[in-house]
C-alpha positions as CSV (number, residue, x, y, z in Angstrom):
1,X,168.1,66.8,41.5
2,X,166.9,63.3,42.3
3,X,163.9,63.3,44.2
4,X,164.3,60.8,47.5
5,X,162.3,57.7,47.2
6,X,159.8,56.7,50.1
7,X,158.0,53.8,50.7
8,X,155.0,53.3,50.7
9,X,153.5,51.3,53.6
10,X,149.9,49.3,52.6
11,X,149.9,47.4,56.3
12,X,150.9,50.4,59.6
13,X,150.6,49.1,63.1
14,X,151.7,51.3,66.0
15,X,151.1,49.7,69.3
16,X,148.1,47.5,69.0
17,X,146.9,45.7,72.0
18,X,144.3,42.9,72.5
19,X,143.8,40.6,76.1
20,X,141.3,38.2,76.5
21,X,139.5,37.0,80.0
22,X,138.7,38.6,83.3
23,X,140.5,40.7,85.9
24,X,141.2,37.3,87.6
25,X,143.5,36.2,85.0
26,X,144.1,38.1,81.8
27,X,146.2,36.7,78.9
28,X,147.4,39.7,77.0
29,X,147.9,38.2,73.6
30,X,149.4,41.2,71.7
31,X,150.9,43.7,73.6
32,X,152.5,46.8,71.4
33,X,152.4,45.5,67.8
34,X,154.5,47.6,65.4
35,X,154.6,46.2,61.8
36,X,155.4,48.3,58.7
37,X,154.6,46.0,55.1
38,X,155.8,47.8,52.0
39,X,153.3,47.6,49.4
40,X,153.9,45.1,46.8
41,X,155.5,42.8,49.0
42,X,155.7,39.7,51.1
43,X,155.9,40.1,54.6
44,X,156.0,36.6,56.9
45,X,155.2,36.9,60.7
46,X,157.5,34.0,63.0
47,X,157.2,33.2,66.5
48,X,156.3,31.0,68.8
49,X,153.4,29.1,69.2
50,X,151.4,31.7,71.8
51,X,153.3,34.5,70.6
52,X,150.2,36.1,69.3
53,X,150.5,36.1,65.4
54,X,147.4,34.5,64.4
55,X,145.7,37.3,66.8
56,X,147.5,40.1,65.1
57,X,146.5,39.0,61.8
58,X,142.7,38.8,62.8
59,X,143.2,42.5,64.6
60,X,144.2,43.9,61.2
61,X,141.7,41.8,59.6
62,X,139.0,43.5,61.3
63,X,137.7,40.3,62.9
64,X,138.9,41.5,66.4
65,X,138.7,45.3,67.9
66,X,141.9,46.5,69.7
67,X,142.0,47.5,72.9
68,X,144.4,50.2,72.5
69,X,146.8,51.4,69.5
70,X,146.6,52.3,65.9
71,X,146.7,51.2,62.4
72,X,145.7,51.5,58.8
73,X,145.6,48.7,56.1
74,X,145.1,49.7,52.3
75,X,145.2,53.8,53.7
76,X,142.0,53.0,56.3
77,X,142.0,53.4,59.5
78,X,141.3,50.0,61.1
79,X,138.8,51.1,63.6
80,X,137.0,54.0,62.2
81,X,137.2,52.8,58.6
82,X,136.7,49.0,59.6
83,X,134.2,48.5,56.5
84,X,136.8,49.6,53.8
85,X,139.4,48.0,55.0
86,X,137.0,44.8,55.0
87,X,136.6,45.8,50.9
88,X,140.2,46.1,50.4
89,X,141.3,43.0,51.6
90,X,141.2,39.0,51.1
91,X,141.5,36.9,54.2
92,X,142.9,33.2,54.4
93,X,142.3,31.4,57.4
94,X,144.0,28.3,58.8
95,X,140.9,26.0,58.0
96,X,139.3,26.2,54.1
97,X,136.0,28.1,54.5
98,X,134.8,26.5,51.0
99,X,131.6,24.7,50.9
100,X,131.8,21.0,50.4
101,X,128.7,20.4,49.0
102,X,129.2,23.2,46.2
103,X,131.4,22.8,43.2
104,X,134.7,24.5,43.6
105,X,132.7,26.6,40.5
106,X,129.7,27.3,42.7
107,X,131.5,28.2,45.5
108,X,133.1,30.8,43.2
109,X,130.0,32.2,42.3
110,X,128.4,32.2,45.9
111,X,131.8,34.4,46.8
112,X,130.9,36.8,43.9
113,X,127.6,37.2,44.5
114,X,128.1,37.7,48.0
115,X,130.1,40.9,47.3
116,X,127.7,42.0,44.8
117,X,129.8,41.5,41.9
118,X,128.3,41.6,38.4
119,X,130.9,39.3,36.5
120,X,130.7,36.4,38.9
121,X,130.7,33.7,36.4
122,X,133.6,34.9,34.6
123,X,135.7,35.8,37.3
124,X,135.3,32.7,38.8
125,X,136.4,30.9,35.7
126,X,139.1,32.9,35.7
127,X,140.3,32.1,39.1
128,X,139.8,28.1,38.3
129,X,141.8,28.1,35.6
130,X,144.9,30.6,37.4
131,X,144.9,27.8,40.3
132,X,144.6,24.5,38.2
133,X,140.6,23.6,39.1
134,X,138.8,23.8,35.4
135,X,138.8,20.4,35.4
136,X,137.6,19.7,38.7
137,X,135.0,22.9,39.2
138,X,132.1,21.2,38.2
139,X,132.9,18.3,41.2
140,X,131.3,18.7,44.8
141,X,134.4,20.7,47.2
142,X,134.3,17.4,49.4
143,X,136.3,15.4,46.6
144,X,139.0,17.5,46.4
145,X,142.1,16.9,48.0
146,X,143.6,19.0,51.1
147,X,145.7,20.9,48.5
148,X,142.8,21.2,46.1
149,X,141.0,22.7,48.9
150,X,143.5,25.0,49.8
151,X,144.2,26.4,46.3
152,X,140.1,26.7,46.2
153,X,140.3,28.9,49.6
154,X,142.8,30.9,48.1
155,X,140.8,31.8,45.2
156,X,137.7,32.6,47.0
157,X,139.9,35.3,49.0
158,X,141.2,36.9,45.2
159,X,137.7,36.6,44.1
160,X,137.4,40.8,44.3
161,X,141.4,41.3,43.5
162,X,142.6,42.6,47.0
163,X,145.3,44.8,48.0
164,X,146.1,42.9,50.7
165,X,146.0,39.1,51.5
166,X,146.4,38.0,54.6
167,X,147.2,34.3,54.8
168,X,147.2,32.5,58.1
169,X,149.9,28.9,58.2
170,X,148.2,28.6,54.2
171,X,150.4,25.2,53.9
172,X,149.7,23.8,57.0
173,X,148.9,20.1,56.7
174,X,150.0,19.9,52.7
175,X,152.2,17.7,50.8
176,X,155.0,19.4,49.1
177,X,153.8,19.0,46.1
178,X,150.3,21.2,46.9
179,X,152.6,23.7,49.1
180,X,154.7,24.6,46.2
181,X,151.7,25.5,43.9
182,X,150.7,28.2,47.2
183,X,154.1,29.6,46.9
184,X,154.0,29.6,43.0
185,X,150.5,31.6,43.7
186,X,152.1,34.0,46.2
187,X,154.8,34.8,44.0
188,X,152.6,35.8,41.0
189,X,150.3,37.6,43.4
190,X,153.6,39.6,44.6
191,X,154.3,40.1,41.2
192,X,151.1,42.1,40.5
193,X,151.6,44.0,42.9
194,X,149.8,42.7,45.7
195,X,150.4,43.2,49.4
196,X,150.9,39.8,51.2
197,X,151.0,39.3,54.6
198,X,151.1,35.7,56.1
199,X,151.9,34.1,59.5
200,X,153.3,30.3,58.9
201,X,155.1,27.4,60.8
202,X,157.2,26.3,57.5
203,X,160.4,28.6,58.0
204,X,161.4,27.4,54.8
205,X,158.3,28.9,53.6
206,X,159.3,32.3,55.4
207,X,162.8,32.1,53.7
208,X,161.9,31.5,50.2
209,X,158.7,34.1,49.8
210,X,159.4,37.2,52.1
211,X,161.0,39.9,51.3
212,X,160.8,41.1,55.0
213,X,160.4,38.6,58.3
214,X,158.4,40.1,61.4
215,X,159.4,38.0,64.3
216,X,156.7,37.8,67.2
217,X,157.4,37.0,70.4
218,X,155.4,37.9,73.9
219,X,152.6,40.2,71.4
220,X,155.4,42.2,70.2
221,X,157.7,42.2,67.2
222,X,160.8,41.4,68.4
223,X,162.8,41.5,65.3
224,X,162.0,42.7,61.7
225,X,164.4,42.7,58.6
226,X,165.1,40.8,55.3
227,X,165.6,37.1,55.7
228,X,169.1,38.0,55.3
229,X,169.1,41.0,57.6
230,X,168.2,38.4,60.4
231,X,170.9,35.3,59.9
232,X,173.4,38.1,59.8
233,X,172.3,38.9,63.2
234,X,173.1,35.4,64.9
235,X,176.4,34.9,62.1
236,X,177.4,31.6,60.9
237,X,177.4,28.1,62.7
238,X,180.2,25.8,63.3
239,X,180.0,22.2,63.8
240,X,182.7,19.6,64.3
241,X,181.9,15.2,64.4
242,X,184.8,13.4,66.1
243,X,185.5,10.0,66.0
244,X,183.8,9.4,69.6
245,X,182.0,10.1,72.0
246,X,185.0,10.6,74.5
247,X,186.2,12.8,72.2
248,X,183.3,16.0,72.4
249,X,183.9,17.6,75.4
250,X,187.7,18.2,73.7
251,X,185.7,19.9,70.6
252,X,183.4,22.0,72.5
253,X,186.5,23.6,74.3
254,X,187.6,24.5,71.1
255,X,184.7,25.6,70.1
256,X,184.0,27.7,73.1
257,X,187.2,29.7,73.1
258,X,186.8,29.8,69.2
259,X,183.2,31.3,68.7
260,X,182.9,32.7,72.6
261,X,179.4,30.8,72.5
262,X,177.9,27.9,74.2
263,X,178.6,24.3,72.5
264,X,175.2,22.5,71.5
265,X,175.7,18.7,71.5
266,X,174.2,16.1,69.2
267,X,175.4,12.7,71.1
268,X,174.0,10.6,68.5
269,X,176.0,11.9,65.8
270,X,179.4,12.6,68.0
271,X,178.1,16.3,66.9
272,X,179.2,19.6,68.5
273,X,178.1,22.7,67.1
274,X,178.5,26.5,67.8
275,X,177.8,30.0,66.7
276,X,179.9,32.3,65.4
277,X,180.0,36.3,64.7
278,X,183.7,35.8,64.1
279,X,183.9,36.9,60.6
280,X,187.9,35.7,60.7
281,X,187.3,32.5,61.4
282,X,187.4,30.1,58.8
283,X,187.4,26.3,58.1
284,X,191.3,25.3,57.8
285,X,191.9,27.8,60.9
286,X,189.0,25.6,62.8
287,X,190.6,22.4,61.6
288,X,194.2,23.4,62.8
289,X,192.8,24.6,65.9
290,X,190.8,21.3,66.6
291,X,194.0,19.0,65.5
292,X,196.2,21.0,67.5
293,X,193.9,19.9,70.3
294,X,194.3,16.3,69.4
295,X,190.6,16.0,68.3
296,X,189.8,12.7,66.3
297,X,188.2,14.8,63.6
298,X,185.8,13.0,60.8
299,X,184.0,16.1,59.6
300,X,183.6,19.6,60.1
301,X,181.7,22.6,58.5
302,X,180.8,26.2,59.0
303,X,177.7,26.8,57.2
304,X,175.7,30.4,57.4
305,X,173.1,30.3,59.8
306,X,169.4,28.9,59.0
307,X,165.8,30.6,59.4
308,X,165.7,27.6,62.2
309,X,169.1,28.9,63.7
310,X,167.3,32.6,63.6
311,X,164.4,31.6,65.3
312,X,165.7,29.8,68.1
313,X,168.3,31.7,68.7
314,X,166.1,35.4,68.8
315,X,163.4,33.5,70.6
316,X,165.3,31.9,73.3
317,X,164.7,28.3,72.1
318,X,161.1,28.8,73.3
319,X,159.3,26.4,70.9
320,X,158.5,22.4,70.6
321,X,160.4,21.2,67.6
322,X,157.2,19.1,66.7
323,X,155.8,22.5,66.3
324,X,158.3,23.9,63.9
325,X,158.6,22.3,60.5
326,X,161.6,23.1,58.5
């Protein structure tokens, strides 16, 4: 007889709290986390801006004390074992903690030494040459570029080999050229076997590195599952451009009785677009529908649903596109 396989969970939240202020007015920024990680994997927490991700992530980071709940990171218990979960984790913030008057090598070092290790100079020409800094390690921090920066970050937080890394928005503010070489990173870290959990504002960047999506909203997690798992949630998305503008509200009747969900409109483009969990609904039987309707029809498509379609949808639309990047 097989033996059942369990997983094993290297990042175990059961509802963790945190407010911040006075009994005047209290802002109760997590309220009830529950997050499971699988060890070995990617795990990417969405929401909001407000929704209290980057305070979750500095609760099981040690950095803030709950006020009520549980958890353990790496098998330690957050709050009575706070100093090795500290040990068995590397930390990421938004903002490069690197010193810009140090070489990206001495930086390495100062990390090393700081935690008492005894090979300092040879791990940290190891972790030079894994992010692409050899040639540039013996140049002052404040010459590198943002990417250059954040790859140096990065390293600083491997500099003991962690079980966990926690990465908070580690893209933010790159070029694409500097945010693929993160991801290339994060992939190789997954594939050693490392535990990565990061919050981010690239849903793109959720979509092509987790394995599992925690989606914050209010201090809790709202939603949890594969990226996959979630767009089957909301189905696919239909959308229809007529000939003009006269020619929408026509469309989004269809549309309506079609998909049983509310029309969005893009007036720009003679756009109308819907959701759909109708899994009989296809693209000729949407066309005949809409010319049987007399619709001046240019284009139409029914495309499965986006990380972006996900999000809005779970979250109520409560977000500034601005802050969003796709």
């Amino acid at each position: 007889m097989v033996a059942p396989m369990t997983t094993t969970y290297t990042v175990l939240s059961e509802g963790l709290e945190k407010s911040f202020g006075t009994k005047g007015e209290v802002v109760h920024a997590v309220r009830g986390l529950d997050l499971a990680v699988a060890e070995g994997t990617v795990c990417a927490v969405l929401g909001p801006n407000g929704a209290g991700k980057t305070t979750a992530v500095r609760l099981l980071t040690t950095l803030l004390r709950p006020d009520a709940g549980s958890a353990r990171v790496a098998g330690h218990d957050l709050v009575r074992e706070a100093s090795a979960v500290r040990g068995a984790i590397g930390v990421t913030g938004q903002y490069a903690s690197v010193d810009g008057d140090l070489t990206g090598r001495e930086n390495l070092r100062l990390f090393a030494r700081l935690h008492r290790m005894r090979d300092a100079p040879t791990r940290a020409g190891e972790l030079l040459e894994r992010f692409g800094l050899a040639e540039a390690a013996d140049r002052p921090a404040s010459t590198y570029s943002g990417g250059m920066r954040r790859r140096l970050d990065l390293a600083a937080s491997l500099i003991r080999r962690p079980q966990v890394l926690f990465l908070d928005e580690p893209t933010t503010g790159l070029d694409p050229a500097s945010r693929n070489q993160i991801w290339e990173a994060v992939r190789a870290l997954r594939s050693e076997g490392t535990t990565v959990v990061l919050t981010t504002q690239y849903l793109e960047e959720a979509d092509r590195l987790a394995d599992d999506i925690a989606l914050v909203d209010h201090g809790r997690v709202a939603h949890t599952g594969s990226p996959a798992e979630l767009k089957a949630l909301i189905g696919s998305y239909a959308e229809v451009v007529v000939a003009h503008a006269d020619a929408m509200p026509g469309a989004a009747a269809v549309l309506d009785r079609l998909t049983g969900s509310e029309p969005a409109f893009a007036p720009e483009r003679h756009a109308v677009g819907a959701v759909t969990t109708d899994p009989t609904l296809t693209l000729p039987r949407l066309v005949r529908e809409l010319d049987a309707a007399g619709v001046p029809l240019l284009d139409a498509s029914l495309r499965p649903p986006t990380l972006d379609d996900v999000f809005l949808r779970l979250t109520g639309g409560r977000t500034d596109r601005k802050e969003l990047v796709t």
